[in-house]
Structure formats: structure tokens, C-alpha cells
PAVOZA-675163 format. One line per field, with one value per residue: residue number from 1; x, y, z of N, C-alpha, C, O, CB in turn. Coordinates in steps of 0.2 Angstrom, whole numbers, plus 5000, padded with zeros to 4 digits. Atoms other than C-alpha are relative to their C-alpha. Glycine has a CB too. Example, Ala and Ser with C-alpha at 12.3 -4.5 7.8 and 13.67 -1.06 7.14 Angstrom:
PAVOZA-675163
nr <- (1|2) .
nX <- (5004|4996) .
nY <- (4994|4994) .
nZ <- (5000|4999) .
caX <- (5062|5068) .
caY <- (4978|4995) .
caZ <- (5039|5036) .
cX <- (5004|4996) .
cY <- (5006|5005) .
cZ <- (5000|5003) .
oX <- (5009|4999) .
oY <- (5005|5011) .
oZ <- (5003|5004) .
cbX <- (4995|5002) .
cbY <- (5000|5002) .
cbZ <- (5006|4993) .
//
This chain:
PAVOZA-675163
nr <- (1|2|3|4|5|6|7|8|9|10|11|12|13|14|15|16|17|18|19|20|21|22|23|24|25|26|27|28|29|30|31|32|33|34|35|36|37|38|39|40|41|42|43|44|45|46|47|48|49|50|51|52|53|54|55) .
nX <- (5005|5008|5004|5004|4994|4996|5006|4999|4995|4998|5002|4995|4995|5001|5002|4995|4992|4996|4998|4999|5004|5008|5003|5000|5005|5006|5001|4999|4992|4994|4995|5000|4994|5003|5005|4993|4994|5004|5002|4993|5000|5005|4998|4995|5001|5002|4996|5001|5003|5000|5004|5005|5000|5000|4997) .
nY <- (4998|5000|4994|4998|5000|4992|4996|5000|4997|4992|4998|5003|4994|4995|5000|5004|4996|5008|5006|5006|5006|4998|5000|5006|5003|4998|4998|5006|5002|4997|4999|4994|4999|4998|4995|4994|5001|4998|4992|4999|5000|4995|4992|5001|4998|4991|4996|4998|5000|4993|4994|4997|4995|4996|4993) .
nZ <- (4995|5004|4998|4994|4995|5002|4995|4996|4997|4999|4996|4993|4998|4999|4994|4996|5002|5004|4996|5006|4997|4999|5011|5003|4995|5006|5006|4999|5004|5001|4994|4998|5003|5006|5000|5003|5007|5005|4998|5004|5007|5001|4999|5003|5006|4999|5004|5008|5003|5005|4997|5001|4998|5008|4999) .
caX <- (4963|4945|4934|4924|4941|4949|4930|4932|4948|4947|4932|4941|4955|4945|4938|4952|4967|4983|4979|4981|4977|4959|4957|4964|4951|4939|4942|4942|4960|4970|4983|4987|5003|4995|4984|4999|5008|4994|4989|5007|5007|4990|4996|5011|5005|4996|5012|5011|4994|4990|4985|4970|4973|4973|4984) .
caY <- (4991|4991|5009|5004|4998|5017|5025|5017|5021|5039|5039|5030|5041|5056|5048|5041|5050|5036|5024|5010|4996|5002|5006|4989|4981|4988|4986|4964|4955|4969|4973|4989|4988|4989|5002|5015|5011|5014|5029|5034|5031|5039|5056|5054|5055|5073|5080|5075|5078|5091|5108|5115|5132|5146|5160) .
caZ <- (4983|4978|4978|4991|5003|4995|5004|5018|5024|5020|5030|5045|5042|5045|5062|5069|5060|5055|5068|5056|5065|5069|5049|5045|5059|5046|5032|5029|5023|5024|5037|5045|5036|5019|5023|5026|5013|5002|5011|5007|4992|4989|4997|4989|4971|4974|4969|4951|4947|4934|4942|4940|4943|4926|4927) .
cX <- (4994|4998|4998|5005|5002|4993|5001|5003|5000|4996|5003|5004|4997|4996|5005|5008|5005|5000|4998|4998|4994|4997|5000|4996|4993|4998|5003|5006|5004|5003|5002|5008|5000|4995|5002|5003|4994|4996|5006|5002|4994|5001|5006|5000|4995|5003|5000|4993|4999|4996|4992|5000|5001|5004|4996) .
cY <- (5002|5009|4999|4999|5008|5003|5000|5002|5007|5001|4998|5005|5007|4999|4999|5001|4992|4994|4994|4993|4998|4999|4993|4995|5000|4999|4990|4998|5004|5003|5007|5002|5004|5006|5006|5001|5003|5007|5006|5001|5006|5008|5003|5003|5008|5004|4999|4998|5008|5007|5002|5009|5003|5006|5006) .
cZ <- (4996|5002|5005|5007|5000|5006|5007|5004|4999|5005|5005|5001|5004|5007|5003|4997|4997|5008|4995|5003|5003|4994|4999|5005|4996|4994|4998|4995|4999|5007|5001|4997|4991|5000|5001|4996|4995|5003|5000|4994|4996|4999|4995|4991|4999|4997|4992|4996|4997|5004|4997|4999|4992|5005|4997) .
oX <- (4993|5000|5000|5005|5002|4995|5002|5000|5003|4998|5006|5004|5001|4994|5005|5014|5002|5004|4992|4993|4992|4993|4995|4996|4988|4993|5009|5006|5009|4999|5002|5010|5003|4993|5000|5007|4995|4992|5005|5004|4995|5001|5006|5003|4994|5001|5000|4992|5000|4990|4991|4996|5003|5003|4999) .
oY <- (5005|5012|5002|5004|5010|5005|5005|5005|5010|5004|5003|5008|5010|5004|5002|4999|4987|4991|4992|4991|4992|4995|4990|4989|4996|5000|4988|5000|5002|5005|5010|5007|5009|5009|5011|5005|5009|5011|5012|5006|5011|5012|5009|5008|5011|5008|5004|4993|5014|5008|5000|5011|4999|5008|5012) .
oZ <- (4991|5007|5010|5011|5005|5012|5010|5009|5004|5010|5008|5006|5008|5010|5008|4999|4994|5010|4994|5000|5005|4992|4997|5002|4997|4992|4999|4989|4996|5012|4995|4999|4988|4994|4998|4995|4994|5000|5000|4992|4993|4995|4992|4988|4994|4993|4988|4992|4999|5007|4992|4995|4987|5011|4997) .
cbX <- (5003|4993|4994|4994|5007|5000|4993|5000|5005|4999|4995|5005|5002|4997|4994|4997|5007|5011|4995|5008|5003|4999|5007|5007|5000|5000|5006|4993|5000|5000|5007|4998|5004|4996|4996|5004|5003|4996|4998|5004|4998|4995|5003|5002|4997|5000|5006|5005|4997|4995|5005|4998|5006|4990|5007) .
cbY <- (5007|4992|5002|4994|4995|5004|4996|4997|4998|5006|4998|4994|5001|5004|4996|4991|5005|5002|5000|4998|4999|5008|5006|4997|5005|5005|5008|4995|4998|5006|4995|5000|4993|4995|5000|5000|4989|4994|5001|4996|4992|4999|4999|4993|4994|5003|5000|4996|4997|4998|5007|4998|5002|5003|4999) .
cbZ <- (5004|5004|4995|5002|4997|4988|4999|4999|4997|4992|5000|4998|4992|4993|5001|5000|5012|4996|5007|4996|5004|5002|4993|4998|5007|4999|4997|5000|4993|4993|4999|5008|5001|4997|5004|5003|4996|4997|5009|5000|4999|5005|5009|5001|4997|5007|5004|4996|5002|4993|4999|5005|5006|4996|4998) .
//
């Protein structure tokens, strides 16, 4: 998934929530199947990134 595909979609996402078949209407060659998955995925890895926070 290219940067500008990743842009895309979050924008999409934030108009039109997970209707995936909208987003992948948008976004050229990729299927509204791949676009959850990797929104899945994406979300998914959140949990192991390094905190930020200082105690």
C-alpha cells in the first residue's frame, strides 16, 4: 500500500466510516476486501508501538 493509497483511505475512512466498498471505489486496483484487511491490520498494530508517555 502506497502513502498516497494509506492518505486516502484514512481520509475516506473519516467521511464515510468502514463502508469498504465506497473506499475501494476510490482508491484504483484495490478491492474493498484489501482495504479492511489492511485497515485491520493497521489498527491492529497500535498495540505494539512504543509508548510515548514518561512517568
Amino acid at each position: 500500500m502506497s502513502q498516497q493509497e494509506e492518505d486516502l483511505i484514512l481520509r475516506m475512512y473519516r467521511l464515510v466510516g468502514n463502508r469498504w466498498e465506497i473506499i475501494a471505489g476510490r482508491v484504483p486496483g484495490r478491492k474493498a476486501v484489501e482495504i479492511e484487511r489492511y485497515w485491520i491490520m493497521r489498527n491492529n498494530n497500535t498495540h505494539f508501538l512504543p509508548s510515548t508517555c514518561k512517568s
